[in-house]
N, C-alpha and C positions, 0 to 999 in steps of 0.2 A: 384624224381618225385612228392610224396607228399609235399615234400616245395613249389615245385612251383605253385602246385594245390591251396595249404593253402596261399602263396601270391598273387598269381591271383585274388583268394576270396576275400580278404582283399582288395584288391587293388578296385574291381568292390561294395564292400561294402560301400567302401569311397570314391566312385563315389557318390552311390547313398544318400550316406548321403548330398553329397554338393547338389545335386540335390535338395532334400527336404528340405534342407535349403533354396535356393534357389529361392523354388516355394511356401513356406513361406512365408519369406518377399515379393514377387510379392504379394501374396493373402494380407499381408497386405497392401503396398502400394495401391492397389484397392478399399480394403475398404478408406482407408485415401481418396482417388480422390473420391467417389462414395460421402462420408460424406463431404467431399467440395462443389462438385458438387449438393448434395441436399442443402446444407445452403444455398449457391448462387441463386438456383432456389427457397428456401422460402422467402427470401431477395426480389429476382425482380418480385416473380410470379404476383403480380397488376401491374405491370410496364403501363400495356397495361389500363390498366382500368382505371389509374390514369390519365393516357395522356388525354384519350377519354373525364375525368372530367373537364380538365382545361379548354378548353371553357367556359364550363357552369358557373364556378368560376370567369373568364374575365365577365361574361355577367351581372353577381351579383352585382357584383364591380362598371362597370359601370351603371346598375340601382342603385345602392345607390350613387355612383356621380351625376347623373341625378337629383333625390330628393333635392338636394341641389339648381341646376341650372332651375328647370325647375318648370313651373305651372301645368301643361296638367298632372294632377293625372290620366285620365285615360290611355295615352300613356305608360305613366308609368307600368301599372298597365298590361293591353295586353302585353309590354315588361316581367314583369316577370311571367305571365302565359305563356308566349314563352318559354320562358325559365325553367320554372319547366317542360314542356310537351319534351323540349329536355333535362332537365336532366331525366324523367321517362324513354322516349325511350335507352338512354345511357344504362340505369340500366338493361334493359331488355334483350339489345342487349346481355349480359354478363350472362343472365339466373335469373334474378329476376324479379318477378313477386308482384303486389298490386291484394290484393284480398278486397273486402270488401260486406260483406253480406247484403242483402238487407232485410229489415221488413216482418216476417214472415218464415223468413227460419228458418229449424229448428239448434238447438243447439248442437255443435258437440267440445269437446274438443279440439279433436287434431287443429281444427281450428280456437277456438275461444274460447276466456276467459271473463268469466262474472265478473264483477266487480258490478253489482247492478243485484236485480230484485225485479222488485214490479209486482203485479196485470192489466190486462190491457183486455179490455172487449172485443176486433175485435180480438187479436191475440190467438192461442192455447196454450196449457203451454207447457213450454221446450220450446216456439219458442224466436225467438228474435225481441225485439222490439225497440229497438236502438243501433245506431252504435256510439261506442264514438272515432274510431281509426281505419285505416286501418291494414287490418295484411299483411305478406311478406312472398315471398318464392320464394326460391331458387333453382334452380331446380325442385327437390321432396320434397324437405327440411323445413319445414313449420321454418322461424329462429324469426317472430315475430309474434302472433296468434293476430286478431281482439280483440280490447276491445269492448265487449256489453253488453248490458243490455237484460235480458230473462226474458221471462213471469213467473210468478208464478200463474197463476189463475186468475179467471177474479174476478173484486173486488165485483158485486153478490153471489159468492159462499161464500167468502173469509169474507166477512162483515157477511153473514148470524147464526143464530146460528142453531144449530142442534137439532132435534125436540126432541131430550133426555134432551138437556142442557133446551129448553125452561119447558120441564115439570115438572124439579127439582129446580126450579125456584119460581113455582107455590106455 
């Protein structure tokens, strides 16, 4: 009675071992298709966007054939402002956005990078007073920040000396 208890055991033991082996390599195989299946969709994930691009790539091509064949510079010229205005809308459609800050607003890192500042007498300090660069964003995503130029003071303050400096002067 006990042997057949103790081989029954054994028997349902090494069931469950094939079992777990079993469901094992399944979990592996899953991950192997899962790790496929992501490489493939990093592979094609612009498939869509890149389509959308080729127009505009066709439209380039033929304005710089054009350049060659043609006098009418302004045709020209409205052709590839057509054409940049459906590559911005392309860009958009896909969640990118141009931002660019206008004279006077104020200076905010995450938005925008200063590459100059001098002195300028209408605007506040910390503001911005020229745009050298559109910035970009993606989504929420700020992925290129405006380049500007921000005030440092107006050049009255900045030139002036300080009534201590002038009296040790004296």
């Amino acid at each position: 009675m006990e042997e057949e208890k103790v081989s029954s055991l054994e028997e349902e033991l090494k069931e469950w071992k094939d079992r777990a082996l079993r469901y094992a390599a399944e979990l592996e195989n899953l991950k192997k298709a899962f790790k496929r299946e992501k490489e493939e969709y990093f592979k094609f994930a612009l498939e869509t966007v890149f389509k959308e691009l080729l127009p505009t790539v066709d439209n380039l091509e033929m304005a710089l054939t054009s350049f060659e064949t043609s006098n009418n510079i302004e045709a020209l010229k409205q052709g590839v402002e057509l054409t940049l205005k459906v590559l911005v809308q392309t860009l958009e459609k896909f969640g990118l956005k141009q931002f660019e800050p206008t004279i006077g607003d104020p200076f905010h890192p995450h938005f925008h990078e200063a590459i100059h500042a001098e002195p300028h007498e209408e605007v506040p300090e910390g503001s911005i007073i020229k745009v050298f660069q559109k910035g970009y964003q993606l989504h929420d995503r700020i992925i290129r920040p405006a380049l500007v130029c921000v005030c440092q003071g107006s050049p009255k303050t900045s030139s002036k000396e300080s009534p201590n400096e002038e009296e040790s002067q004296e």
